[in-house]
C-alpha positions as a Python dict, from the first residue, in 0.01 Angstrom:
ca = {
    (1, 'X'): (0, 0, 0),
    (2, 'X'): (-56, -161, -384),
    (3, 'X'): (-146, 189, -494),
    (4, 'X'): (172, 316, -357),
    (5, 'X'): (395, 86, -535),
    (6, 'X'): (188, 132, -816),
    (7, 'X'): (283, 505, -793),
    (8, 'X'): (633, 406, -788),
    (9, 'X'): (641, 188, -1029),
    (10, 'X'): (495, 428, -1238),
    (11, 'X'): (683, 741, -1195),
    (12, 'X'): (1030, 547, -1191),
    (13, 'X'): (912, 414, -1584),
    (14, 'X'): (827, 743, -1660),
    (15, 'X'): (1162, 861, -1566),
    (16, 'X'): (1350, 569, -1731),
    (17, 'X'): (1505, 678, -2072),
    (18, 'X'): (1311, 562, -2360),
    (19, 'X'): (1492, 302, -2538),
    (20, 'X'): (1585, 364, -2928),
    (21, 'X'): (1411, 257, -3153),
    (22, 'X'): (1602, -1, -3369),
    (23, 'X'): (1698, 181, -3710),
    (24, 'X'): (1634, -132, -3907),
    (25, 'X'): (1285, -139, -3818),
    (26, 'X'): (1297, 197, -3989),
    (27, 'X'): (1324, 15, -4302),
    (28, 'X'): (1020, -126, -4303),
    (29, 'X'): (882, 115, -4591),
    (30, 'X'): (1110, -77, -4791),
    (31, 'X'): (905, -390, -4788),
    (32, 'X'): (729, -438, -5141),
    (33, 'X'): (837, -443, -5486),
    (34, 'X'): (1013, -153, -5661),
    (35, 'X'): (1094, -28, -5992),
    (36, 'X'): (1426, 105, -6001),
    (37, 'X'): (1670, 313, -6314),
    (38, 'X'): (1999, 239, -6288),
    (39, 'X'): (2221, 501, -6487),
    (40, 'X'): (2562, 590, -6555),
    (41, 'X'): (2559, 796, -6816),
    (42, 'X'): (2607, 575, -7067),
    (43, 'X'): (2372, 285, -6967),
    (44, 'X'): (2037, 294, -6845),
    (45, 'X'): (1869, -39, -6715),
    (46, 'X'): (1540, -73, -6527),
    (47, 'X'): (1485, -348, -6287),
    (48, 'X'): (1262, -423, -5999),
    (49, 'X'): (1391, -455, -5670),
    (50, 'X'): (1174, -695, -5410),
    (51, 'X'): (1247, -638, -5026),
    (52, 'X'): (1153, -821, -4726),
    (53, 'X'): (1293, -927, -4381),
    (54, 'X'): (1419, -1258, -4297),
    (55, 'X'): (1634, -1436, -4047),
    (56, 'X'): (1402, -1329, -3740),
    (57, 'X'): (1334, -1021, -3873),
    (58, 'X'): (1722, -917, -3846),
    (59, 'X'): (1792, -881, -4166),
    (60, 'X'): (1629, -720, -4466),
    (61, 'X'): (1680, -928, -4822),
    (62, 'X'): (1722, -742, -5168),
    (63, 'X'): (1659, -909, -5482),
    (64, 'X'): (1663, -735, -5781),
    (65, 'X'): (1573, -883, -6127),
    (66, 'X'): (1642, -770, -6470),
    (67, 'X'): (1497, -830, -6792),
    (68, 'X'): (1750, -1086, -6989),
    (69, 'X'): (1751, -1296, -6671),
    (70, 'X'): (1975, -1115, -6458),
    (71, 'X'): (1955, -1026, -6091),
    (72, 'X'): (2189, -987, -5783),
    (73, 'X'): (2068, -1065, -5416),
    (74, 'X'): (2174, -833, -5099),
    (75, 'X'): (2101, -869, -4746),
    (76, 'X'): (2083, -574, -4483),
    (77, 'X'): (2109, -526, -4112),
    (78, 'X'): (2245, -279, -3882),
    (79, 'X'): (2439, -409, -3551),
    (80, 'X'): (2356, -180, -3229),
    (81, 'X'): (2669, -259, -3023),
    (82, 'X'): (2867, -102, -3315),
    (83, 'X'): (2639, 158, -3431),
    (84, 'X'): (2702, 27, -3803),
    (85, 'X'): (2546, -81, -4082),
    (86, 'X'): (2665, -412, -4295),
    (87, 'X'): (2531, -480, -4677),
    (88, 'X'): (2629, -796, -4849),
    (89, 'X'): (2576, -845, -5208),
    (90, 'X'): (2541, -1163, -5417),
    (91, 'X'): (2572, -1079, -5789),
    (92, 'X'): (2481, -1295, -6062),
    (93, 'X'): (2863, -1344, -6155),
    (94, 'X'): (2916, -1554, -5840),
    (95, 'X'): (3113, -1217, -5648),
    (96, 'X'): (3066, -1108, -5311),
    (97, 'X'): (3083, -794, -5183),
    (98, 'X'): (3086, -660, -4830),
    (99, 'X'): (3002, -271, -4707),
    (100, 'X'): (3012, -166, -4380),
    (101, 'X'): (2883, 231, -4248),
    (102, 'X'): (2888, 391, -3892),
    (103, 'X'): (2582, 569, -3749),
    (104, 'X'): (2241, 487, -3714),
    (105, 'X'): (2031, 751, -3979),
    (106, 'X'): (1848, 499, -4167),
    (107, 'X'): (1745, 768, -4400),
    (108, 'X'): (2112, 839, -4521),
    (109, 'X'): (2345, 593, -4499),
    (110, 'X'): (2692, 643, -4636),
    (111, 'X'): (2850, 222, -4735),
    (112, 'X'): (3247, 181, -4805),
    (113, 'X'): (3325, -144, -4928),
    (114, 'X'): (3521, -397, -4707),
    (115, 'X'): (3594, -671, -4892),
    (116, 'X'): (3716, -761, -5185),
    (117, 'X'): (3872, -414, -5150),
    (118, 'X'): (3817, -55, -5041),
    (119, 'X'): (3750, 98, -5355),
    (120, 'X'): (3347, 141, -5359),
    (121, 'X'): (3133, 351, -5177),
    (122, 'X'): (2700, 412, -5191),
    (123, 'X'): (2514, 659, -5050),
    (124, 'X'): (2171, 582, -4977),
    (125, 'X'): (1885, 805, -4993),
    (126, 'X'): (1590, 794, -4882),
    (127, 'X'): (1352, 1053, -5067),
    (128, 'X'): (1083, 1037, -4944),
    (129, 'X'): (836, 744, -4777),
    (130, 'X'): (766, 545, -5174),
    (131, 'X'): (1155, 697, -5336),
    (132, 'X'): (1491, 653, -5266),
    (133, 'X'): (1830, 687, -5445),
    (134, 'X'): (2137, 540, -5416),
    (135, 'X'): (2472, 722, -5537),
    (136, 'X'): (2727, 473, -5608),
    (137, 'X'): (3104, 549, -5692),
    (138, 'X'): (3424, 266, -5771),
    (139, 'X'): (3784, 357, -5833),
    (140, 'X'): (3967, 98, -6032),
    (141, 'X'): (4227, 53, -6291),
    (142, 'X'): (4281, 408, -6272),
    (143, 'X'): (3882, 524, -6322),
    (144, 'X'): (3617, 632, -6121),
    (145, 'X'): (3300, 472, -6205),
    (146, 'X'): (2981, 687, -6095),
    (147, 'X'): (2609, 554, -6126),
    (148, 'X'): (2273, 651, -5961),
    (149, 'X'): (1986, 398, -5897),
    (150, 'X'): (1628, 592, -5845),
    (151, 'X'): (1386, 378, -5699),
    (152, 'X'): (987, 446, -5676),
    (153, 'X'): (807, 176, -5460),
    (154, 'X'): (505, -19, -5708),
}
C-alpha cells in the first residue's frame, strides 16, 4: 500500500509543471566587482561597479564609484505577479530615479523611466557570463543624450 502511494505521489510530481525559475536569481553572475567605461562620445569615465543582493535576497544593490569621489547607488528586483522589472537609482546629486520594464529575459532587459519623467530609457545587455552593456538614451531640452556603459566583471 506505501509503495503505491509512493507511485502516485511520484508520477503526479512528475507531471506537475515545473515552476520558473525566478529571473532575478539569474543575476547572480552579477555578484562581484566590475570595471565599467562609460562613454558618450565626448566623455569617457571608468568606474567600478560592486553588486550584491540584499533585503532577503530580493533585491540586487549597485554601487558604483568613481575616481574624484563620486558614485551613485541602484537597487534591482523583478516582481513576478507583474512580470516587470523595477531599477531605482540614487545619484550622488541627491536625485532619484525610477525605471520600470515588462518581461522576464534577464539577459535583455529594455528600462523606461517612471519618475521624475518619461524621458530615459536603458537597455541592458548581457554579453556574455563576465560582460555586459548597457545602452542608455534621454530626451530633454530638445536633445537626445546617448551613452554606452561596457562592463567586464574583475
Amino acid at each position: 500500500m506505501k509503495s503505491s502511494i509512493a507511485a502516485v505521489v511520484l508520477v503526479a510530481l512528475t507531471l506537475a509543471p515545473a515552476r520558473a525559475a525566478d529571473p532575478l536569481s539569474s543575476m547572480r553572475f552579477l555578484v562581484g566587482n566590475w570595471m565599467c567605461t562609460y562613454d558618450t562620445g565626448k566623455t569617457k569615465v571608468t568606474y567600478k561597479a560592486t553588486f550584491a543582493y540584499e533585503l532577503g535576497a530580493n533585491w540586487l544593490r549597485e554601487s558604483d564609484s568613481w575616481t574624484g569621489g563620486g558614485g551613485d547607488l541602484g537597487y534591482f528586483t523583478y516582481e513576478p505577479k507583474r512580470r516587470s522589472w523595477t531599477a531605482v537609482v540614487f545619484e550622488n546629486e541627491r536625485t532619484t530615479t525610477i525605471f520600470r520594464a515588462d518581461g522576464a529575459n534577464p539577459n535583455r532587459i529594455e528600462y523606461r523611466s517612471v519618475y521624475p519623467d518619461a524621458t530615459m530609457s536603458e537597455l541592458f545587455e548581457r554579453t556574455s557570463p563576465v560582460r555586459y552593456v548597457l545602452h542608455f538614451t534621454q530626451h530633454a531640452g530638445g536633445k537626445t543624450i546617448h551613452s554606452t556603459d561596457v562592463c567586464v566583471k574583475s
